[in-house]
C-alpha atoms as one frame of an Amber mdcrd trajectory, in Angstrom:
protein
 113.121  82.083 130.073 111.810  79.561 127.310 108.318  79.130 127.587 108.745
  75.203 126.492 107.526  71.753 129.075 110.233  71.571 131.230 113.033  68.003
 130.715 115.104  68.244 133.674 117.550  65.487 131.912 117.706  67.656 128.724
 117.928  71.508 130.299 121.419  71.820 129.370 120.887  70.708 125.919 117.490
  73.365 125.622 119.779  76.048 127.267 122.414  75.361 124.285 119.682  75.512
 121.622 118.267  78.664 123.210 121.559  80.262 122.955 122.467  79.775 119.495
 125.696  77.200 120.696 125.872  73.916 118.530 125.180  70.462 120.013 127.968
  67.716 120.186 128.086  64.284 119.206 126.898  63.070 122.750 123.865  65.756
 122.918 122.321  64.285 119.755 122.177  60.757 120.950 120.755  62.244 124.084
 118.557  63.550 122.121 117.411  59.802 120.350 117.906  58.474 123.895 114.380
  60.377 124.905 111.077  59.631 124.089 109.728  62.963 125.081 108.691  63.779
 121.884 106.560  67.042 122.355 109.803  68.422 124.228 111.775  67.303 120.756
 109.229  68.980 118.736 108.888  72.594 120.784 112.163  72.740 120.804 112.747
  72.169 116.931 109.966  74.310 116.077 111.289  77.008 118.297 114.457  76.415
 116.055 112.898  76.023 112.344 110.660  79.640 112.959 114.168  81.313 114.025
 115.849  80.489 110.625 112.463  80.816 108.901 109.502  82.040 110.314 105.823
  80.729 108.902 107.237  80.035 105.424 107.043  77.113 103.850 109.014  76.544
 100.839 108.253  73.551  98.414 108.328  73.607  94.292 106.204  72.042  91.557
 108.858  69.299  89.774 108.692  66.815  87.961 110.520  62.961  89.047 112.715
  61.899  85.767 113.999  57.717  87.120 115.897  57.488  83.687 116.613  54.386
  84.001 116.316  51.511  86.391 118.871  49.750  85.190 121.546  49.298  88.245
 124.989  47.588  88.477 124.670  47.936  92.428 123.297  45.750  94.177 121.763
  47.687  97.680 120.020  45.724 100.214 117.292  48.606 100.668 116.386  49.086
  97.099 112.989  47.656  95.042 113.740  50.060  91.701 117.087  48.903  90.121
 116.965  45.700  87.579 119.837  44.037  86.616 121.288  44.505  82.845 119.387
  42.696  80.771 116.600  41.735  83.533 113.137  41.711  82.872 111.315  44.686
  83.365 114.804  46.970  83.392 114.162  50.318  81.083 115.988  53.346  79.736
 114.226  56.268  78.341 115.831  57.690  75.393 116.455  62.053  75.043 113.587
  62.327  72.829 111.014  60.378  75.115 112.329  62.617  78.170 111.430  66.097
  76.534 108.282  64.406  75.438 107.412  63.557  79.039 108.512  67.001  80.205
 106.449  68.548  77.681 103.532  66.228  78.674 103.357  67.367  81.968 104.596
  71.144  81.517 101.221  71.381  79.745  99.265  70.480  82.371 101.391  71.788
  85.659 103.408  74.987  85.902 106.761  73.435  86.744 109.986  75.150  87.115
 111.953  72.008  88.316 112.972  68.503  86.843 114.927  66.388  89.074 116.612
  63.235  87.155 117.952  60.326  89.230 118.255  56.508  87.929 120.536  53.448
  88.144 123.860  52.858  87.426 123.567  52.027  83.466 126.650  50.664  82.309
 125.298  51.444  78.959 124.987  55.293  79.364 127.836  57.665  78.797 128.410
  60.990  79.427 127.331  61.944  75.743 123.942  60.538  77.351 123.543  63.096
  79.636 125.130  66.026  78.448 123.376  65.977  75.007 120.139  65.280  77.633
 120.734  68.218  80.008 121.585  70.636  76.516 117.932  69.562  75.098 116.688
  70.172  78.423 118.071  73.785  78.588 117.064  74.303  75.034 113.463  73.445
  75.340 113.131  74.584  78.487 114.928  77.667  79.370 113.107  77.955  82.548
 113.632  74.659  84.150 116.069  74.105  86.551 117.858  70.782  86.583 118.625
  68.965  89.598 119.873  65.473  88.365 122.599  63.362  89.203 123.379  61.999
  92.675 127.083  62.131  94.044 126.475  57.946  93.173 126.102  58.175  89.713
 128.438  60.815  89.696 130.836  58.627  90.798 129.977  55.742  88.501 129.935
  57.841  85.505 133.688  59.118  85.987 134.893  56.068  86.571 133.329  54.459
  83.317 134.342  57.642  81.273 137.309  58.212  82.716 136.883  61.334  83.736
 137.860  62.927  87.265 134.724  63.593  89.393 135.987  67.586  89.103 136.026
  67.140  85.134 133.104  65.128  84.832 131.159  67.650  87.178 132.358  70.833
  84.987 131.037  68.884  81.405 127.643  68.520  82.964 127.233  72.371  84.404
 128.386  73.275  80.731 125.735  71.157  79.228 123.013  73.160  81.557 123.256
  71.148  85.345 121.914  73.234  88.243 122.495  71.199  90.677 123.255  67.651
  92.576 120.114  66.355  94.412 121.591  64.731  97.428 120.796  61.121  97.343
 123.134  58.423  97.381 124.387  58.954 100.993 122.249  56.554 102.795 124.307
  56.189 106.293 127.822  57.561 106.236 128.821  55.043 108.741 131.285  52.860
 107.089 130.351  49.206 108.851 126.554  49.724 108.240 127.046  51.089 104.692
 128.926  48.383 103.352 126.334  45.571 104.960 123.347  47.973 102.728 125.231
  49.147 100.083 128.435  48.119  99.458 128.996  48.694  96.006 128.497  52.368
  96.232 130.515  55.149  96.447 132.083  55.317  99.759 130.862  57.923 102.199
 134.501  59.980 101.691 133.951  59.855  97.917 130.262  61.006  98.616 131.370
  63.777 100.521 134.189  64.986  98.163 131.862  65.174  95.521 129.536  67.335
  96.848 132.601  69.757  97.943 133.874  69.869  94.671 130.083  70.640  93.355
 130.134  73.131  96.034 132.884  75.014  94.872 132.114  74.871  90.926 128.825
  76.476  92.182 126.555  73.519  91.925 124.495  73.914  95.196 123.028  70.692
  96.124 121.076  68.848  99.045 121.737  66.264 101.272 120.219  63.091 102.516
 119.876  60.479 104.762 118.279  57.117 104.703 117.025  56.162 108.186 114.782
  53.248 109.606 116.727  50.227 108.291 119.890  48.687 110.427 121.767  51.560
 111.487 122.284  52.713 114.433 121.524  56.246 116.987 125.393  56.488 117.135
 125.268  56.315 112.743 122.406  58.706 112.389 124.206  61.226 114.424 127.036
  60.844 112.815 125.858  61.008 109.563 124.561  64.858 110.251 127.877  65.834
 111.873 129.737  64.784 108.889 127.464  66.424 106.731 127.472  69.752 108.851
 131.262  69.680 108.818 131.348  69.786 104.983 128.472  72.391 104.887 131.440
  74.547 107.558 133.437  74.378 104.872 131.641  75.096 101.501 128.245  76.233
 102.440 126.511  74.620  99.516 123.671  72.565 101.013 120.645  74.007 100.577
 118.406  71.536 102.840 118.433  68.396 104.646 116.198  65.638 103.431 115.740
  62.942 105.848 114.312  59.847 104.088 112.486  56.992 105.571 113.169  53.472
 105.208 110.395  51.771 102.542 110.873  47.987 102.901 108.082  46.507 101.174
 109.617  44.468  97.980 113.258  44.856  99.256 115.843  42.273 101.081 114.857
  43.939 104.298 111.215  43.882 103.711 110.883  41.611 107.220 112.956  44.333
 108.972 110.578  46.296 108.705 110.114  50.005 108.206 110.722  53.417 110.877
 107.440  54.384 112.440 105.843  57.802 112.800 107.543  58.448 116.475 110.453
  57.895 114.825 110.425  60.158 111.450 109.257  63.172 113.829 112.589  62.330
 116.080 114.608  62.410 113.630 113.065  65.536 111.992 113.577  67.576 115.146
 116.863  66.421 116.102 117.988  67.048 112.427 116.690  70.825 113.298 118.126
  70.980 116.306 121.695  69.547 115.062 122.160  71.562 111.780 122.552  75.084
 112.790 124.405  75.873 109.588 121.736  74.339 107.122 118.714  76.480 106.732
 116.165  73.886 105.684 114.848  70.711 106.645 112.937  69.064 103.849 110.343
  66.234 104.512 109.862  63.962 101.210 106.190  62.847 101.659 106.888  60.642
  99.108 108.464  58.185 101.721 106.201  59.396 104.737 102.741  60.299 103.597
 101.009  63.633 103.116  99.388  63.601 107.105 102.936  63.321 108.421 104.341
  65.582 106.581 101.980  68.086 107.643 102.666  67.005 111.197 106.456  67.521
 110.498 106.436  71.192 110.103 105.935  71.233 114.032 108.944  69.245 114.405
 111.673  71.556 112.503 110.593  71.126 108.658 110.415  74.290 106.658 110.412
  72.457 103.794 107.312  70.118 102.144 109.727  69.334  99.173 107.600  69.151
  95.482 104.615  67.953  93.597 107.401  64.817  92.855 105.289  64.403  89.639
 106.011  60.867  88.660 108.171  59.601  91.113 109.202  56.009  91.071 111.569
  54.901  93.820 109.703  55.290  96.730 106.502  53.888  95.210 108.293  50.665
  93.301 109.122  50.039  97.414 105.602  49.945  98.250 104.785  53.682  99.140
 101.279  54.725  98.093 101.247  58.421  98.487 100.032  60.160  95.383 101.607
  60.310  92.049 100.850  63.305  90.829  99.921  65.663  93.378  98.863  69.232
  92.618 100.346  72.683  93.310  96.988  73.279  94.608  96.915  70.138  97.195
 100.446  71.466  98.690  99.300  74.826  98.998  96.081  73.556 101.169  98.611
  71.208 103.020 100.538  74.118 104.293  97.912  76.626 104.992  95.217  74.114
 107.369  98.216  74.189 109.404  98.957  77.837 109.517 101.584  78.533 107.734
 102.414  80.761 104.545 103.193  78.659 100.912 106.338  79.662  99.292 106.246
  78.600  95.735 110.783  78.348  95.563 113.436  76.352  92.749 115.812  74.128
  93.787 118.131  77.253  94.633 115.502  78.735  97.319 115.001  81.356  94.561
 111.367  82.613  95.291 108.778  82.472  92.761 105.591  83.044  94.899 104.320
  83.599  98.283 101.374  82.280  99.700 100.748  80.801  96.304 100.185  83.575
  93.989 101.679  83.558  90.693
């Protein structure tokens, strides 16, 4: 029998886990319903070491924002300028490889992950002749840009079909789709955050056609704002349904609300009790995803550390000049070392696994 603290109200759900049978709708809002969190995070933890032991993956990359020029207008968002608004920017091909080059001088990264606005200014000639000088200057990298958003965006204003648009971009060097962009499937509460986004369906098609071109990708959610238990539950089950089907999500990434400088800044932001629930239960619902990543970026480096005894595997990357969650008011670190994640991993007791975007290894316990 399961050496975890006993929760009479939530045996049933524990004998499931312990079993290897998947939890339903009404177990995982059971499982926000508690505030037992120690029980939440035993039982995750007893999950995450099944799928992966003591390793802990994470990568050194680099954060490309392109451009923070944005068409949408999303309730939850402190990056995106309007066109022609002050302080809106686009970085042209050449000043890209520069900054690449600027930092692959100084860090050994083997991922650059490129996410910006929707630039009504930027065609696909934009990005493919981007990803192809990319690939040609850096052989080595592997390029995670693009979120099923902008994907979207971008075929409509070429004129492209999301399947068409998706196949020019692998040919001009794309690894794969990062994952954000889905915020909360749940169609009331999307369209009062974000309603001039792709639509959860569209979302979710795009990723299955990525999946079956061979573009592995990862998958998001945005939590702490207005949605619901009932959304955030929902928004896993839709995503493990699609992952049933093509198998191409390589990790979970939960993301925490960051209010400060948005429309919802007086809603306020998710606490700590709450990003370690939703951790766990994210654990505990995707039995068909291997990792769950936490981006520290919208957390902090403490609770991330914390996190790996709630069902994270995964501490995510150095995020080398990342610009979303800090134009919100986040004041983690910039440019954090390979070094500094290494030491975050091992005070805690678990092994460093230096992986790319595709879980390919590159080091354990952070030799090179």
């Amino acid at each position: 029998m399961s050496h975890l603290p006993s929760n009479p109200a939530l045996q049933d759900i524990q004998e499931k886990v312990e079993q290897g049978e998947r939890l339903s709708f009404e177990d995982g809002v059971r499982l926000f319903q508690t505030n037992d969190l120690p029980f939440l995070g035993q039982l995750a933890n007893s999950a995450r070491e099944r799928k992966n032991g003591k390793n802990v993956f994470y990568s050194v990359n680099l954060h490309l924002n392109h451009t923070n020029v944005c068409t949408a207008h999303c309730v939850f968002c402190a990056f995106a300028r309007r066109p022609n608004e002050a302080g809106g920017y686009t970085y042209s091909q050449g000043e890209i490889l520069k900054k690449i080059g600027e930092v692959a001088s100084r860090y050994p990264i083997n991922e650059v992950h490129i996410v910006g606005g929707l630039n009504p200014d930027l065609g696909l000639d934009y990005y493919t002749n981007l990803f192809r000088g990319i690939r040609e200057t850096y052989p080595e990298l592997f390029i995670k840009a693009l979120t099923a958003v902008e994907i979207d965006d971008l075929a409509k204003r070429s004129g492209f079909s999301w399947e068409d648009l998706l196949r020019e971009l692998k040919s001009a060097g794309l690894n794969g789709l990062p994952g954000g962009g889905a915020e909360i499937f749940a169609e009331k509460t999307r369209r009062k955050i974000c309603s001039e986004k792709a639509t959860s369906e569209d979302w979710l098609t795009i990723h299955r056609i990525a999946h079956q071109m061979g573009l592995y990708s990862n998958c998001t959610m945005l939590y702490g704002h207005i949605e619901s238990i009932e959304d955030r539950v929902d928004h896993v089950l839709r995503l493990r349904a699609l992952q049933d089907e093509t198998h191409g999500f390589q990790s979970f990434i939960p993301l925490a609300f960051n209010a400060e400088n948005t429309p919802l800044e007086l809603h306020g932001e998710p606490g700590g009790f709450t990003d370690l629930k939703v951790y766990a239960i994210s654990r505990l619902l995707f039995d068909n995803v291997q990792h769950i990543k936490v981006h520290w970026t919208s957390v902090d480096l403490k609770m991330a550390q914390v996190a790996l005894f709630f069902g994270v595997d995964d501490v995510g990357g150095t995020n080398l000049n990342e610009k979303i969650m800090h134009d919100a008011g986040n004041e983690t670190p910039r440019d954090l070392s390979e070094k500094s994640l290494r030491t975050l991993i091992e005070q805690v007791g678990y092994t460093p696994v230096l992986v790319d975007s595709s879980y390919q290894t590159v080091a354990v316990g952070g030799e090179s």
